[in-house]
C-alpha positions in Angstrom: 0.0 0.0 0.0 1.6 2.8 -0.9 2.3 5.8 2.0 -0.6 8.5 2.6 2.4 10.7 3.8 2.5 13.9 1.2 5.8 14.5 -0.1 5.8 18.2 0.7 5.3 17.6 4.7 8.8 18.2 5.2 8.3 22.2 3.9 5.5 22.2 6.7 7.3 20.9 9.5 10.5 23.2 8.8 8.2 26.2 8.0 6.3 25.5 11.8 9.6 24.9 13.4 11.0 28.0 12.1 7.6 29.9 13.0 8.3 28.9 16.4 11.4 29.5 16.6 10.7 33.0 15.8 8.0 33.2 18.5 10.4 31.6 21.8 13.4 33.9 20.4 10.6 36.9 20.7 9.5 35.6 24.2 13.2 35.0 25.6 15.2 37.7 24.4 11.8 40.8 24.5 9.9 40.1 26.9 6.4 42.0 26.6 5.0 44.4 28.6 1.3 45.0 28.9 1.4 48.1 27.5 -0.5 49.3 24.6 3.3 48.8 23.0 3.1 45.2 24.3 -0.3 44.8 22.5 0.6 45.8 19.0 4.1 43.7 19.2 2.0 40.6 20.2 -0.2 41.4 17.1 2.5 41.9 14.7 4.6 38.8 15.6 1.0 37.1 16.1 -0.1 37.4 12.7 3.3 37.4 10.9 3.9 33.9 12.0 0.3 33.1 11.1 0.5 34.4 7.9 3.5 32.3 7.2 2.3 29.0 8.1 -1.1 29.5 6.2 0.7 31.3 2.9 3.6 27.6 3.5 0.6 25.1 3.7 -1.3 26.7 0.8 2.1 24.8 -1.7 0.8 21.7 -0.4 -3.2 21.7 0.0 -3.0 18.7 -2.1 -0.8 16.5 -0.2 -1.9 17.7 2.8 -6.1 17.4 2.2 -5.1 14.0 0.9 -3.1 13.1 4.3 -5.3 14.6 6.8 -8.2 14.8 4.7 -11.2 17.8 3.8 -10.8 19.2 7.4 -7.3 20.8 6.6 -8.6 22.9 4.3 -10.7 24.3 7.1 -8.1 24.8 9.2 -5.9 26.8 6.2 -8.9 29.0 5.8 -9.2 29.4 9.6 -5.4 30.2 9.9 -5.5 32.5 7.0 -8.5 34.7 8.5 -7.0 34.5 11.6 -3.8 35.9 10.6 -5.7 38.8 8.5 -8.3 39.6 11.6 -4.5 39.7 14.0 -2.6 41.9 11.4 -6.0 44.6 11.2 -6.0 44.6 14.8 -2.0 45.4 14.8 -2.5 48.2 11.9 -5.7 49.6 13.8 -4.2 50.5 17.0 -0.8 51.7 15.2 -3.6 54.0 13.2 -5.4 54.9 16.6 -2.3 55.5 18.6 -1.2 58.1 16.5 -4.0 59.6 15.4 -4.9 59.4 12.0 -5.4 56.4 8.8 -2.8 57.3 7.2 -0.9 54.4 8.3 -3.2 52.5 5.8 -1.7 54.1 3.2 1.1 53.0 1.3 4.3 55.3 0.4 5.2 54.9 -3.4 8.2 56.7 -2.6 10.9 57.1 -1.7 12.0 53.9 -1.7 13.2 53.3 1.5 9.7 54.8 2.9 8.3 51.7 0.8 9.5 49.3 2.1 9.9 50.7 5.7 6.1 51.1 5.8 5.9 47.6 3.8 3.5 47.0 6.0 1.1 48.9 4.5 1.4 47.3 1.3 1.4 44.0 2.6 -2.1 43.9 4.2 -3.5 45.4 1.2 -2.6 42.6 -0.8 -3.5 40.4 2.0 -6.9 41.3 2.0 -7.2 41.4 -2.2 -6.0 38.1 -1.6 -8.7 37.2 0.6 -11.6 38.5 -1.1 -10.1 36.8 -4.4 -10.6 33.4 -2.2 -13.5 34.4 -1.5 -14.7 34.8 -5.2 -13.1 32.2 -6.5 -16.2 30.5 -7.9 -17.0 33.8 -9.9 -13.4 34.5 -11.1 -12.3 30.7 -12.2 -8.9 29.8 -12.3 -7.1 32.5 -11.8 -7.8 33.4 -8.6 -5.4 31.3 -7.7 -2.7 33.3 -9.6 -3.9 36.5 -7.5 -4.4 35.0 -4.6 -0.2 34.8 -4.7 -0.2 38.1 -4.0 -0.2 36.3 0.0 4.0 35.5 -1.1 4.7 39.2 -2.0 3.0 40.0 1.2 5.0 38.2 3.7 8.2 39.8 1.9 6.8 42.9 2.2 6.0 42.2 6.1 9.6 40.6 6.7 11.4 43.7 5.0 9.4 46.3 7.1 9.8 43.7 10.6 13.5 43.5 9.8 13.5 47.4 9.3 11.3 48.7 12.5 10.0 46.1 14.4 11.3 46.0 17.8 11.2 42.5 18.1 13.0 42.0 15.1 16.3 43.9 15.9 17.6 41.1 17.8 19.9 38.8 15.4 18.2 35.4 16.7 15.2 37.0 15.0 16.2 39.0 12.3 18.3 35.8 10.9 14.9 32.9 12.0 12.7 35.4 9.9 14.9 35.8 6.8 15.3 32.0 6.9 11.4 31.9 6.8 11.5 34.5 3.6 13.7 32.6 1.6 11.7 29.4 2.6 8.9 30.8 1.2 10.7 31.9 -1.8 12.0 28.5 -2.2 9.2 26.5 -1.9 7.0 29.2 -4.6 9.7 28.1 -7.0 9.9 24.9 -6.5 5.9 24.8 -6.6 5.7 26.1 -9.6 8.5 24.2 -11.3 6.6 21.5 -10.5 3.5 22.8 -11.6 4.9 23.3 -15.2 6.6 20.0 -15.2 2.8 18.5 -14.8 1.6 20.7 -17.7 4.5 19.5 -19.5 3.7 15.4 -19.0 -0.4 16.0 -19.4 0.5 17.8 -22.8 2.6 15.0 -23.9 -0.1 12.6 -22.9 -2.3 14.5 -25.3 
């Protein structure tokens, strides 16, 4: 019988493993304060790492639906919205403490500013993401090409941690979460080479 365990698993595991290492390292070397400073910190890290292991899982929904069955694709979606609801918390009191919704917007220049504020960006494209999932019925196929917009996110978020989050100036951290970026930049590639290598074999079939 052959072995229900997906082949991707392994990207899973080291993508969790690094999440949480990203999450003691924050806990050990920062510890919070329960401050209103504490509160958007928590949020940041909170739906950073969330956003990682649901944007990791989403290479391997096959494998992984066919392992653990329908009910991980519930927990994807939960995970997804989860990290969205956790990042509009974070971006909602950084807009409240200082008094105004500009910190919604994104800078389109310079480019430092850009990608300082990559925040900004990043949960737009989050939520287009989102509502592209959403829609998916009505929009066919390509949603799922838009709904990659989740990968350009997560850079964008580890640029602007790496650049101003307070968390994220310690070197455990700084070096865990550009270990997860170039994970996820790994695992897109290899997705898609693998992707186009199917085309490739069902065209030949044909």
């Amino acid at each position: 019988m052959p072995s229900r365990k997906p082949e991707n698993t392994w990207m899973l595991i080291a993508g969790v493993v690094l999440a949480l290492s990203v999450a003691g390292a924050v806990v050990a070397l920062d510890p919070l304060t329960a401050s209103i400073e504490g509160v958007i910190r928590v949020a940041a890290v909170s739906g950073y790492l969330t956003i990682f292991v649901a944007t990791l899982s989403s290479n391997c929904m096959r494998e992984l639906t066919r392992f653990f069955g329908r009910g991980f694709v519930r927990v994807h979606h939960v995970a997804s919205i989860t990290a969205l609801v956790v990042l509009l918390v974070h971006a909602s009191i950084v807009a409240w403490r200082a008094g105004s919704v500009n910190v919604f917007v994104p800078l389109a220049s310079p480019a430092q500013a850009f990608f300082r504020q990559g925040g900004r960006p990043a949960l737009w494209l989050i939520l287009i993401a989102a509502a592209v999932a959403l829609l998916r019925k009505k929009i066919g196929k390509q949603w799922k090409t838009i709904h990659r917009l989740n990968y350009l996110a997560f850079l964008l978020g580890t640029i602007h941690a790496q650049m101003i989050g307070r968390n994220f100036q310690h070197l455990a951290v700084r070096f865990v979460s550009a270990a997860m970026a170039a994970g996820v930049v790994v695992v897109f590639v290899l997705k898609r080479r693998t992707e186009a290598h199917r085309k490739q074999q069902h065209r030949a079939r044909v």
